[in-house]
C-alpha positions as CSV (number, residue, x, y, z in Angstrom):
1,X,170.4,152.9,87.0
2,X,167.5,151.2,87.8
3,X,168.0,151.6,91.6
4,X,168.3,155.1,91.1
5,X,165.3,155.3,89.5
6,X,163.0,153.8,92.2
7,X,164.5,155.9,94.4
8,X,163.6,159.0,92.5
9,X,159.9,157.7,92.5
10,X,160.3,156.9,96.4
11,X,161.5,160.6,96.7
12,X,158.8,162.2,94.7
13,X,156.0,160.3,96.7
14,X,156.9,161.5,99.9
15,X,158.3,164.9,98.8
16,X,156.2,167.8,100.3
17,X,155.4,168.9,96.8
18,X,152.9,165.8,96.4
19,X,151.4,166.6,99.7
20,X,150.8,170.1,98.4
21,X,149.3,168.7,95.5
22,X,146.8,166.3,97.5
23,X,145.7,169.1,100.1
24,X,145.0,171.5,96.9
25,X,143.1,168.8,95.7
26,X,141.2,168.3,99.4
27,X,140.8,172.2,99.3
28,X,139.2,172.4,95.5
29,X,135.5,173.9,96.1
30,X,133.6,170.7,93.7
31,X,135.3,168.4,95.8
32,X,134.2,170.0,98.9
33,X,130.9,170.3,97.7
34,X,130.8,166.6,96.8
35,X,131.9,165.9,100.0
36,X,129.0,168.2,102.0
37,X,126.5,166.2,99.7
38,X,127.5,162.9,100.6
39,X,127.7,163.8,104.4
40,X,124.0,165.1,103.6
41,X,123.0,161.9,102.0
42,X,124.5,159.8,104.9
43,X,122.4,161.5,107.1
44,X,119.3,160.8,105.2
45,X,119.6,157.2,105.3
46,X,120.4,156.9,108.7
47,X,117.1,155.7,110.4
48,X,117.6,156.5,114.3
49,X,119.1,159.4,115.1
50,X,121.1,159.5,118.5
51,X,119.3,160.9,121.6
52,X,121.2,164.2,121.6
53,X,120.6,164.8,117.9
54,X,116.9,164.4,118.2
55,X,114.9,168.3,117.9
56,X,112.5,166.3,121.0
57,X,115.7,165.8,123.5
58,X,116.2,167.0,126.6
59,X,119.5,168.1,127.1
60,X,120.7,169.4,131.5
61,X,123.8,169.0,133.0
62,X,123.6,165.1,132.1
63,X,125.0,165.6,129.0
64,X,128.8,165.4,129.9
65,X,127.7,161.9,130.3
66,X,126.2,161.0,127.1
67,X,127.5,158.4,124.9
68,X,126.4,157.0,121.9
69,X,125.1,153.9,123.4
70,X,122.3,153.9,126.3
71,X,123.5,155.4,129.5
72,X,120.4,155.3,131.7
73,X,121.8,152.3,133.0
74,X,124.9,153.3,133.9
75,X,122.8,155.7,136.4
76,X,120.6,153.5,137.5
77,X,123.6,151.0,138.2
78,X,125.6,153.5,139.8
79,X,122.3,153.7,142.8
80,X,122.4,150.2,143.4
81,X,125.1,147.9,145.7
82,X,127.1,146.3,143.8
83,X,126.4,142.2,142.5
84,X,129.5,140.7,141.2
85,X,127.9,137.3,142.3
86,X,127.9,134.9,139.0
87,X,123.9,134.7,139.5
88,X,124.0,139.0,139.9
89,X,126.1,139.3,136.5
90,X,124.2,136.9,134.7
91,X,120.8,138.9,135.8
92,X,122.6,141.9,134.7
93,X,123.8,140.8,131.7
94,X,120.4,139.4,130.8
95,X,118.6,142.5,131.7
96,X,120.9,144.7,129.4
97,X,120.6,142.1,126.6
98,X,116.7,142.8,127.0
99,X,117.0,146.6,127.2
100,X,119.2,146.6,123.7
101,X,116.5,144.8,122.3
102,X,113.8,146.5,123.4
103,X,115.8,149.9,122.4
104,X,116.0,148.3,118.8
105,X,112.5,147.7,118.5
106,X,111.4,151.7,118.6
107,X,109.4,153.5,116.3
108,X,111.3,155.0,113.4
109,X,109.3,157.8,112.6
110,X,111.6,157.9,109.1
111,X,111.0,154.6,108.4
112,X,106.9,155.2,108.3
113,X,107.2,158.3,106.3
114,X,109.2,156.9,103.7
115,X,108.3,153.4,103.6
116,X,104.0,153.6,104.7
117,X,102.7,152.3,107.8
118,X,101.9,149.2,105.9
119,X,105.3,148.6,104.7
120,X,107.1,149.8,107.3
121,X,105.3,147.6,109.3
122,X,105.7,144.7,107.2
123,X,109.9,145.2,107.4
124,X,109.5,145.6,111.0
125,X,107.7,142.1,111.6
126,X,109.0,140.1,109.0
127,X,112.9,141.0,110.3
128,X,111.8,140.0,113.8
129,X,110.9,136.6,112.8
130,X,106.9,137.3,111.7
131,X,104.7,137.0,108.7
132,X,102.4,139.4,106.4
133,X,100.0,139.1,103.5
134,X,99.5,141.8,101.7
135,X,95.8,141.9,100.1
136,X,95.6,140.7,96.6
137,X,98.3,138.0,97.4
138,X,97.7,134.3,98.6
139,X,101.2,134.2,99.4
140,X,102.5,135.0,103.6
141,X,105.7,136.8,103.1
142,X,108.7,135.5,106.1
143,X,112.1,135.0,106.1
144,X,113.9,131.8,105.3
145,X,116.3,130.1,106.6
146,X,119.4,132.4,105.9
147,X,117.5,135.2,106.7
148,X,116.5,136.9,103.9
149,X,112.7,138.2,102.6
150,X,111.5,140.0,99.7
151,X,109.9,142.8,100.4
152,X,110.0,146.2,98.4
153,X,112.4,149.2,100.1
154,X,110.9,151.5,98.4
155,X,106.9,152.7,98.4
156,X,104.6,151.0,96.8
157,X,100.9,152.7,96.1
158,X,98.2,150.6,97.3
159,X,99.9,148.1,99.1
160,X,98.3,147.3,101.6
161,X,98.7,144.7,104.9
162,X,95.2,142.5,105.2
163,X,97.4,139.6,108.0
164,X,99.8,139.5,110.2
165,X,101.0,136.6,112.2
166,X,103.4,137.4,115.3
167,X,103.6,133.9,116.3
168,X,106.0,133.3,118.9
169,X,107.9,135.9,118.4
170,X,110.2,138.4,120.6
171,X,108.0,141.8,120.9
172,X,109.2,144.3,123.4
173,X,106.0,147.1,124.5
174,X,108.5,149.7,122.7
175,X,107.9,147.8,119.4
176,X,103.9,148.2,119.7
177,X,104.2,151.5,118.3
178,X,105.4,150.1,114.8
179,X,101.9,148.4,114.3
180,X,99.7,151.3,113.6
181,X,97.6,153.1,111.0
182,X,96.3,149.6,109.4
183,X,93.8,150.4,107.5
184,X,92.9,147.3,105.7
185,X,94.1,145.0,108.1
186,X,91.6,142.3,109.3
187,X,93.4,139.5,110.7
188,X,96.0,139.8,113.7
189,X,97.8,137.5,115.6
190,X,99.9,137.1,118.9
191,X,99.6,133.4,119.4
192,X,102.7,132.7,122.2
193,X,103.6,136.3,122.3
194,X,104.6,135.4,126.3
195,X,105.6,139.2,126.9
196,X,102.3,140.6,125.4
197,X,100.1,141.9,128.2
198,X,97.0,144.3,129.2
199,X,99.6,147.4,128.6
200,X,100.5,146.0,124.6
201,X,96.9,145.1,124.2
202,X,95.9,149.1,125.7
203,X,98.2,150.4,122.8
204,X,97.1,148.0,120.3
205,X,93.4,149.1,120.6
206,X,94.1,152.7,120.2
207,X,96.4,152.0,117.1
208,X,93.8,152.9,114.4
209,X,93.0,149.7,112.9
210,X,89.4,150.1,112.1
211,X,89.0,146.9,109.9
212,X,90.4,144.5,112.0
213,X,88.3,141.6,112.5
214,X,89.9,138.5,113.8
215,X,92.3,138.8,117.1
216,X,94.6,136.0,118.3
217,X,95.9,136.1,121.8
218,X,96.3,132.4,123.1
219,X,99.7,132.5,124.6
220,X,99.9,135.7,125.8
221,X,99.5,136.9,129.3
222,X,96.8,139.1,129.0
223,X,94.2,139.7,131.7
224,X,90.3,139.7,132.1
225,X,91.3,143.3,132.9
226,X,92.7,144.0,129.6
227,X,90.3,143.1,127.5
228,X,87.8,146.4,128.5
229,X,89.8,148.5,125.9
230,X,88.6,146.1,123.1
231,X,86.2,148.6,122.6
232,X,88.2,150.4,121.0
233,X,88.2,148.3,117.8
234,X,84.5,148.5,115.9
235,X,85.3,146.0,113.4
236,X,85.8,143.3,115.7
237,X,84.5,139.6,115.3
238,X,86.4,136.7,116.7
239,X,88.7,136.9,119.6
240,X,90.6,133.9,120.1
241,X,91.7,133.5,123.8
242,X,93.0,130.0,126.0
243,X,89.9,129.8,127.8
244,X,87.0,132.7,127.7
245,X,85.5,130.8,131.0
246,X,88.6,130.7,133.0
247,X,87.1,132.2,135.9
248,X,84.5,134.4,136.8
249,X,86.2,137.9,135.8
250,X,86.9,136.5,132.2
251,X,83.0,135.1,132.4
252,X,81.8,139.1,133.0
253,X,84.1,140.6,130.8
254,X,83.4,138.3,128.2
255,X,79.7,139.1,128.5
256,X,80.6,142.6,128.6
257,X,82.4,142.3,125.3
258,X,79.4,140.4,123.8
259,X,76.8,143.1,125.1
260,X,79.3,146.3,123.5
261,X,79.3,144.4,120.3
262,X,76.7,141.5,119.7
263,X,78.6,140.2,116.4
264,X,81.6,139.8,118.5
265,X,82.4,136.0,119.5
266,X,84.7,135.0,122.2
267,X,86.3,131.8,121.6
268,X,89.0,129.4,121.6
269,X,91.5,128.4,119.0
């Protein structure tokens, strides 16, 4: 009797009358609307969009080849011989590592509008391995050792980034677009930032930070050439540099700087 029974119950499960049941369920209207709502709300939170989804993208022929992952170098590899060499896979592998990164590191546009510039910036930094201060606070906020940092996900009126250290960390010219529209930040540093250059300080200087005052670029590989756009930033007091009288390019664009802005001083660290 009891054997019977479970097989009554096994019968009823896979009977077409309780697939009837679950598609009339699947078609009622409040589930489908509950289901159009949380499709909406995934889209919401998701903050990159893919290249063909974006109203900016330009769309040809190509498109039979997009993916969701980054194709341009699938094109690009497709032009070049062939390296199967251990040195040519490595370099490959290496280069595509870097272009991931640097891919990861774009502006968000969603990010800023919901988060702030300050914010946004602050989550942007502090993931990557730098540290903020936000004005009113003695304490830098970074991540610890398991990774983790406390910073609001949510806006927050009148808070506001005064420092930023980017010490030694991994910043791709992609990511330079994420540090702009500081209005209250006075102290900014790239100490052993290898990758910054003349082309992250160009950006840098046109990012609308009109109180910063103290710059730190020992480390970095920017030129005598790069530092004509400093201009660009009235507040401007202290640059820190290696060695302001490396040779005689720094020496006149040093003076330069000095002449544009007398209360500017060019020093070391």
């Amino acid at each position: 009797m009891h054997k019977f029974h479970q097989k009554s119950i096994l019968r009823y499960f896979t009977s077409s009358a309780l697939r009837q049941h679950y598609q009339n369920g699947l078609d009622d209207p409040k589930l489908a609307h509950i289901r159009e709502q949380i499709e909406a709300d995934k889209k919401k939170l998701k903050w990159r969009l893919e290249y063909g989804e974006r109203p900016d993208a330009v769309t040809s022929n190509f498109k039979l080849f997009e993916t969701s992952n980054r194709n341009s170098e699938l094109v690009e590899l497709l032009q070049q011989p062939i390296d199967i060499s251990p040195s040519g896979l490595k370099q490959w592998w290496t280069k595509r590592r870097s272009g991931i990164s640097a891919h990861m590191q774009k502006f968000i546009p969603q990010r800023h509008a919901m988060l702030g510039p300050d914010l946004a910036t602050a989550h942007f930094l502090v993931h990557r391995g730098g540290s903020v201060r936000f004005r009113g606070q003695k304490d830098w906020i970074k991540m610890d050792d398991k990774e983790e940092y406390d910073l609001p996900n949510t806006f927050v009126q009148n808070l506001v980034l005064e420092e930023i250290k980017c010490d030694g960390i991994t910043l791709f010219y992609e990511g330079m677009e994420n540090i702009q529209r500081l209005r209250c930040l006075t102290n900014l540093s790239f100490k052993n930032v290898t990758k910054f250059d003349d082309w992250y300080l160009d950006r840098l200087s046109g990012s609308e930070l009109p109180a910063l005052e103290i710059l730190n670029l020992t480390g970095t590989a920017v030129t005598d050439r790069g530092l004509n756009c400093l201009y660009r930033l009235p507040s401007l007091k202290v640059l820190i540099v290696d060695d302001p009288e490396r040779d005689i390019m720094w020496k006149l664009s040093v003076a330069l700087l000095e002449e544009w802005n007398p209360k500017l001083v060019v020093k070391r660290e």
